[in-house]
KEVO-565035 format. One line per 5 residues: number of its first residue (from 1); for each residue y, z negated, x of C-alpha. Coordinates in nm, 2 decimals, m for minus. Example, Ala and Ser with C-alpha at 12.3 -4.5 7.8 and 13.67 -1.06 7.14 Angstrom:
residues 2
1	m0.45,m0.78,1.23; m0.11,m0.71,1.37
This chain:
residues 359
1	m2.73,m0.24,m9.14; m2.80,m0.04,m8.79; m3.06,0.16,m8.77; m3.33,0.04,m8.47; m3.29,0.35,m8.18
6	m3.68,0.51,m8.31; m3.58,0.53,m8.68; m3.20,0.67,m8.56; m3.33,1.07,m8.55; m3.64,1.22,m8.68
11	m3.72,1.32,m8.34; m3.94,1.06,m8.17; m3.92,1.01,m7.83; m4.01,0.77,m7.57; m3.88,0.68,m7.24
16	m3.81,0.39,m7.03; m3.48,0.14,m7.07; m3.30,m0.12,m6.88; m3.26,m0.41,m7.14; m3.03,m0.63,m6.97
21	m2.84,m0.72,m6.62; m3.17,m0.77,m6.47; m3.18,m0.39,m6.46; m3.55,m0.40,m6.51; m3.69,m0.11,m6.68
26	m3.99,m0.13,m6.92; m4.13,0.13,m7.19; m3.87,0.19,m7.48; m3.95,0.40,m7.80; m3.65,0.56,m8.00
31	m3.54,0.88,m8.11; m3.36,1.22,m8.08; m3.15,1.41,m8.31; m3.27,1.71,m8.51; m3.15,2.04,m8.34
36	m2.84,2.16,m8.45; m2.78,2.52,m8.50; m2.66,2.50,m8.10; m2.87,2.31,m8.01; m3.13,2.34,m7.69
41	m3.46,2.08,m7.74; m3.57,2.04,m7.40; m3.97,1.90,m7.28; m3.84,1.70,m6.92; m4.07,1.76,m6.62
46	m3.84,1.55,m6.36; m3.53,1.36,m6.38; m3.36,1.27,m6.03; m3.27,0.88,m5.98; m2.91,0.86,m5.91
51	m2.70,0.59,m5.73; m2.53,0.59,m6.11; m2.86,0.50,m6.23; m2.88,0.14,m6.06; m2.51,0.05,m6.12
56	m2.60,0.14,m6.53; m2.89,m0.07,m6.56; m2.77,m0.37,m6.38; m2.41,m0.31,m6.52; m2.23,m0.32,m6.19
61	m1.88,m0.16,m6.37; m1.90,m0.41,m6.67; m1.96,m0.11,m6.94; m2.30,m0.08,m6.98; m2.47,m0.11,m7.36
66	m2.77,m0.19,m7.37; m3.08,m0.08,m7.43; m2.98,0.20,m7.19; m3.25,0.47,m7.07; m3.07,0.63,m6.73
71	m3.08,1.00,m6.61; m2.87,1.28,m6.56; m3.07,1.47,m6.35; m3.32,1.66,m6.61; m3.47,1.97,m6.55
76	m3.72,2.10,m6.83; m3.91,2.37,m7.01; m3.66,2.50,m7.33; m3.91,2.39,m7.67; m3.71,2.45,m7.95
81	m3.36,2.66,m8.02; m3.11,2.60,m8.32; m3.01,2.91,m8.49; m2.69,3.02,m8.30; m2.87,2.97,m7.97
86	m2.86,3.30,m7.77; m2.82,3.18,m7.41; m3.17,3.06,m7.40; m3.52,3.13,m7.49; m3.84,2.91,m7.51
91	m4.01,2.89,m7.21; m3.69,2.90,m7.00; m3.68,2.62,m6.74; m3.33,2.49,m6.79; m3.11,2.17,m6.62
96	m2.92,1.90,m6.76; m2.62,1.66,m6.55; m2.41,1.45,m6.63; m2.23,1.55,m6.96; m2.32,1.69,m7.26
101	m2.04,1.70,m7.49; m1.67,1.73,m7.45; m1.41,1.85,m7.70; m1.39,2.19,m7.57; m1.02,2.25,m7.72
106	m0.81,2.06,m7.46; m0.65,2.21,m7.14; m0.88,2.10,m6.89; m1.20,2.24,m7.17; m0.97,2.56,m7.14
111	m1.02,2.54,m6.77; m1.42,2.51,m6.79; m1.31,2.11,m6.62; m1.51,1.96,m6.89; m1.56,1.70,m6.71
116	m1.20,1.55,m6.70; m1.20,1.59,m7.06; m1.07,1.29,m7.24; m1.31,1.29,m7.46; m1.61,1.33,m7.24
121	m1.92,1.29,m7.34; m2.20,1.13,m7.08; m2.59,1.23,m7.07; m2.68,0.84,m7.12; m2.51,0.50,m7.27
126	m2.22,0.72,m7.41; m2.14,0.77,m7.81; m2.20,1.14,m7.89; m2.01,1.31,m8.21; m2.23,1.16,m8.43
131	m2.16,0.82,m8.41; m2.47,0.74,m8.22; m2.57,0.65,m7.86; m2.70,0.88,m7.56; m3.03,0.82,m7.44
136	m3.05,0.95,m7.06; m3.36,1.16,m6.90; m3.61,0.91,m6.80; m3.78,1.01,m7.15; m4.01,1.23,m7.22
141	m3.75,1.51,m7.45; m3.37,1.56,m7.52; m3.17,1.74,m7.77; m2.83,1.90,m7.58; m2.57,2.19,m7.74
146	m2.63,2.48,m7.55; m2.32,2.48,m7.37; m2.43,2.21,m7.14; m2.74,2.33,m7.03; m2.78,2.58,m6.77
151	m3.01,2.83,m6.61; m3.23,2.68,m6.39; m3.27,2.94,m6.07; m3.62,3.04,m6.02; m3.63,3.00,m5.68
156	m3.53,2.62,m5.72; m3.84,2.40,m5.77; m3.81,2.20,m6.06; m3.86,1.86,m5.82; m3.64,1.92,m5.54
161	m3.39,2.09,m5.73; m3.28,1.81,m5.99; m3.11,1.61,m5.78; m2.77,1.92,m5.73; m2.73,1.82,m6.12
166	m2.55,1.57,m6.03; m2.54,1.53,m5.61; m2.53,1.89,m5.55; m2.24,1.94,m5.81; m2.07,1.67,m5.65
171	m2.04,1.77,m5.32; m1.99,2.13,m5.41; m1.69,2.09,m5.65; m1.42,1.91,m5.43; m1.53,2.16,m5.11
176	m1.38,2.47,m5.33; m1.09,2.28,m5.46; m0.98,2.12,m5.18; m1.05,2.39,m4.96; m1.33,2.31,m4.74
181	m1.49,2.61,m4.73; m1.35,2.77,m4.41; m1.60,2.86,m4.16; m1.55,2.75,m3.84; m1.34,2.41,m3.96
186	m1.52,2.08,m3.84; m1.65,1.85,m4.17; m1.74,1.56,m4.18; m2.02,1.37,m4.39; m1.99,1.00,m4.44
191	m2.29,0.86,m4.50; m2.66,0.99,m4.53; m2.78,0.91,m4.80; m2.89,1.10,m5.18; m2.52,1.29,m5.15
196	m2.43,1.33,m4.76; m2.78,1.48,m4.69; m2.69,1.72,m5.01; m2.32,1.77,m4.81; m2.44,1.82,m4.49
201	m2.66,2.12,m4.65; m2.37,2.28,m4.87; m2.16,2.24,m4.55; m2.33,2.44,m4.32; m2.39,2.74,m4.55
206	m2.04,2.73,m4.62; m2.04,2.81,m4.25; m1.86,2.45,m4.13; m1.94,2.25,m3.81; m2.07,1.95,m3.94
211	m2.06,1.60,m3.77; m2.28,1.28,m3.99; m2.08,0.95,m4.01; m2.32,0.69,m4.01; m2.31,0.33,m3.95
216	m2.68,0.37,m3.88; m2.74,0.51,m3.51; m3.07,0.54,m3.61; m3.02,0.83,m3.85; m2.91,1.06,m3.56
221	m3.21,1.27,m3.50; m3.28,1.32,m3.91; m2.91,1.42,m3.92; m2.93,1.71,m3.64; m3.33,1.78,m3.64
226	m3.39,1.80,m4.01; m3.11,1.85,m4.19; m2.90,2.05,m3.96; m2.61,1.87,m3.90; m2.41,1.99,m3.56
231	m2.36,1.63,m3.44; m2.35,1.23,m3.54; m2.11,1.03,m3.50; m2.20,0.63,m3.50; m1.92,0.48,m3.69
236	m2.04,0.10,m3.59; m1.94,0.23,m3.19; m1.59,0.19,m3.13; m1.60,0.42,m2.79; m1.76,0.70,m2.97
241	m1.51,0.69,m3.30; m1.22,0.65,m3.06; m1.34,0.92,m2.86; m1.35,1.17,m3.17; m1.00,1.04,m3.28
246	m0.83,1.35,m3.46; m1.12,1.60,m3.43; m1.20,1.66,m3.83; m1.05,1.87,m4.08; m1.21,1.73,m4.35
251	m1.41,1.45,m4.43; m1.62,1.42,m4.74; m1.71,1.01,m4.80; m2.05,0.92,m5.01; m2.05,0.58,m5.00
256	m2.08,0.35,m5.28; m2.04,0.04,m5.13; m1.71,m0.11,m5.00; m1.58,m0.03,m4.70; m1.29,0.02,m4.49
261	m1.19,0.39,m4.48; m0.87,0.34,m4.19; m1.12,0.47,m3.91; m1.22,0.74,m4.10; m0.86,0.84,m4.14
266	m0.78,0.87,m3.76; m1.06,1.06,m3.74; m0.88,1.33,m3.92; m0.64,1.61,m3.74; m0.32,1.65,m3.87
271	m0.33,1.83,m4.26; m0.67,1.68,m4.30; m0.83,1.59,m4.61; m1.01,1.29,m4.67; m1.21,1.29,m5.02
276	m1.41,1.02,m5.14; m1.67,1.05,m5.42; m1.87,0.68,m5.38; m1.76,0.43,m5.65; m1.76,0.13,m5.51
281	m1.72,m0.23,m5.72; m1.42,m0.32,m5.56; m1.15,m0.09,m5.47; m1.07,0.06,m5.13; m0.78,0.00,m4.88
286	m0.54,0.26,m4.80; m0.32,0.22,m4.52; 0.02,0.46,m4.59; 0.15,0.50,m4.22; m0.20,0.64,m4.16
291	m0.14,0.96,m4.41; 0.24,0.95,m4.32; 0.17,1.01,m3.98; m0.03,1.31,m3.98; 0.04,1.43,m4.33
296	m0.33,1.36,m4.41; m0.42,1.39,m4.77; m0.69,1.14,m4.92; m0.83,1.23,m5.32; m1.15,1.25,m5.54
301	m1.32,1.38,m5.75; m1.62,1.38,m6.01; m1.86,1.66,m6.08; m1.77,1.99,m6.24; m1.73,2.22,m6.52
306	m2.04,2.40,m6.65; m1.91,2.70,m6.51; m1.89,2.56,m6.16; m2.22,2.38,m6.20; m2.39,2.71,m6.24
311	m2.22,2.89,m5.99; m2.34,2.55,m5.78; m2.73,2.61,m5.81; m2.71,2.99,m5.78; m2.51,2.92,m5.43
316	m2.80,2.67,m5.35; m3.06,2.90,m5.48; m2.95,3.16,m5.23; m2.91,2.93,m4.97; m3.20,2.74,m5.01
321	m3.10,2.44,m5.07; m3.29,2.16,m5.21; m3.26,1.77,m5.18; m3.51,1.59,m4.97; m3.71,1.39,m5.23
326	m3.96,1.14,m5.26; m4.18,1.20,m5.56; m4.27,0.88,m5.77; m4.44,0.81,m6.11; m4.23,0.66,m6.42
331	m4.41,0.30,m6.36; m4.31,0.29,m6.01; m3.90,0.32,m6.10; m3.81,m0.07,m6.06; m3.99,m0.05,m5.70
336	m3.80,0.26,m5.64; m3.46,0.11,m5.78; m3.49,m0.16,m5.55; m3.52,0.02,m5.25; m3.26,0.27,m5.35
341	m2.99,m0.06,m5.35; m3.10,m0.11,m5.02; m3.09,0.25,m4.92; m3.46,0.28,m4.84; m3.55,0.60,m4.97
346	m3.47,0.94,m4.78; m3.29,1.06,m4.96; m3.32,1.04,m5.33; m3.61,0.98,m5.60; m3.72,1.21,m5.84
351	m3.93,1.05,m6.14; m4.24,1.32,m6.22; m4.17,1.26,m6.61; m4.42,1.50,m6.76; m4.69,1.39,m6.54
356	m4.68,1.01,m6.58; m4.49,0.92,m6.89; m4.78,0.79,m7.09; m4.67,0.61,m7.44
């Protein structure tokens, strides 16, 4: 007979879980492996609320199992070490994304792309090597093997910071591999919310001109007066997207709802790059003569490697760069995930777990 989740590990740990479809989230006790000898035990100050989060809880891809408790945006305080830890000490404040096992012995593992290993292994509501299930951040501890935890810089704050884990990452990985890193070259951001405003950032201190897509007109003056973009572009005014008609080089698209991606396309110069990193219920369109005529490239991608995720907060640490975030307590998370599927919040949550987590 199955074990309930708090007599699973001897670790005891409480969070908050989703139970069904309704996506409402209540308080949920269960439990946390032991540490292994590489393993990191890790006391969570703040986990960032991802778009990922809301589609989990209310099982928008058909693949959620529940009870699931989100987050894969943890940073912490290091508690504990297993024996072969070295990277690490107690005390050190460390992150956590989006994956925290893989088999580490296949080609892409070879090529620190973890994250296209087939046999990845997600932060929450995925089976890890033991048989049992992942329990996300929204908790108040979590037990990860050291290879998938990494340095937190200390110019980062721990609040503004969590969100790159897994926005930051995401924008930053397909830039280098796809080449958008050219300074000088014109990007630009489809929409503005917890990923573009993270885009528009990485962008300019990769030195790019950056323009904001936006069906929202109202955006503009956040888009160029706070978060630095170079211009806006109102996707919902046919004059102004016909005016910019083959003026990009790249576009990078963040949205996770349906929509038509044909005018971004001739928004693109010839050789552009189109890469889209939303995942939205029902799949896109993609008119051919579009990329035919203009030899326009459109592709994805998903995260990064461990390696590349560090390398990703040191850039940010340098370049200051932090997501714009809006604060809340662990009770306040079904007000919050309500208003993040109606994209009212600027631009992502962060859940202040050590301060309001009370059992």
């Amino acid at each position: 007979m199955a074990k309930a989740p708090e007599d699973e590990h001897p670790q005891k740990t409480f969070g908050w879980a989703a139970r069904d479809s309704s996506g409402n989230l209540s308080p949920f006790h269960f439990s946390r492996r032991e540490n292994g000898d590489d393993d990191v035990a890790i006391k969570i100050l703040y986990c960032g609320v991802c778009h990922t989060d809301l589609h989990a809880v209310k099982n928008e891809w058909g693949v959620t199992r529940y009870p699931v408790v989100p987050g894969h945006e943890i940073v912490g305080i290091v508690t504990k070490l297993g024996n072969n830890v070295k990277k690490f000490n107690v005390g050190d404040r460390v992150g956590v994304g989006v994956m925290v096992g893989s088999c580490r012995s296949c080609e892409y593992c070879n090529q620190d792309m973890e994250n296209y290993c087939p046999k990845l292994i997600f932060t929450y509501d995925s089976i890890y090597h033991d048989g049992t299930k992942n329990y996300g951040g929204y908790s108040d501890m979590i037990v990860v093997d050291q290879f998938f935890v990494v340095r937190f810089p200390d110019s980062l704050p721990s609040d503004a910071g969590a969100p790159l884990l897994c926005a930051g990452i995401t924008v930053y990985s397909p830039m280098k591999y796809y080449g958008m890193t050219e300074p000088g070259k014109h990007l630009g951001v489809v929409g503005l919310g917890g990923v573009g405003h993270v885009a528009v950032k990485i962008g300019k201190a990769f030195g790019l001109k950056v323009t904001v897509v936006s069906t929202s007109p109202s955006k503009e003056a956040e888009a160029i007066g706070k978060l630095g973009a170079d211009s806006f572009l109102a996707s919902s005014d046919p004059a102004k997207m016909k005016a910019s008609f083959g003026t990009m080089d790249y576009i990078i698209d963040t949205v996770s709802a349906f929509h038509a991606i044909a005018p971004l396309l001739t928004l693109l110069k010839p050789n552009g790059k189109l890469v889209t990193l939303g995942l939205p219920a029902k799949p896109l369109e993609l008119h051919s003569h579009l990329l035919v005529l203009g030899r326009k490239l459109v592709g994805g991608s998903d995260i990064g490697g461990m390696k590349e995720t560090q390398e990703m907060l040191d850039f940010c640490a340098k370049h200051n760069i932090t997501a714009d975030v809006e604060v809340i307590k662990m009770d306040e998370i079904n007000t919050a995930m309500d208003r993040l599927a109606k994209s009212d919040v600027r631009y992502r949550f962060v859940i202040d777990v050590a301060n309001s987590l009370s059992k």
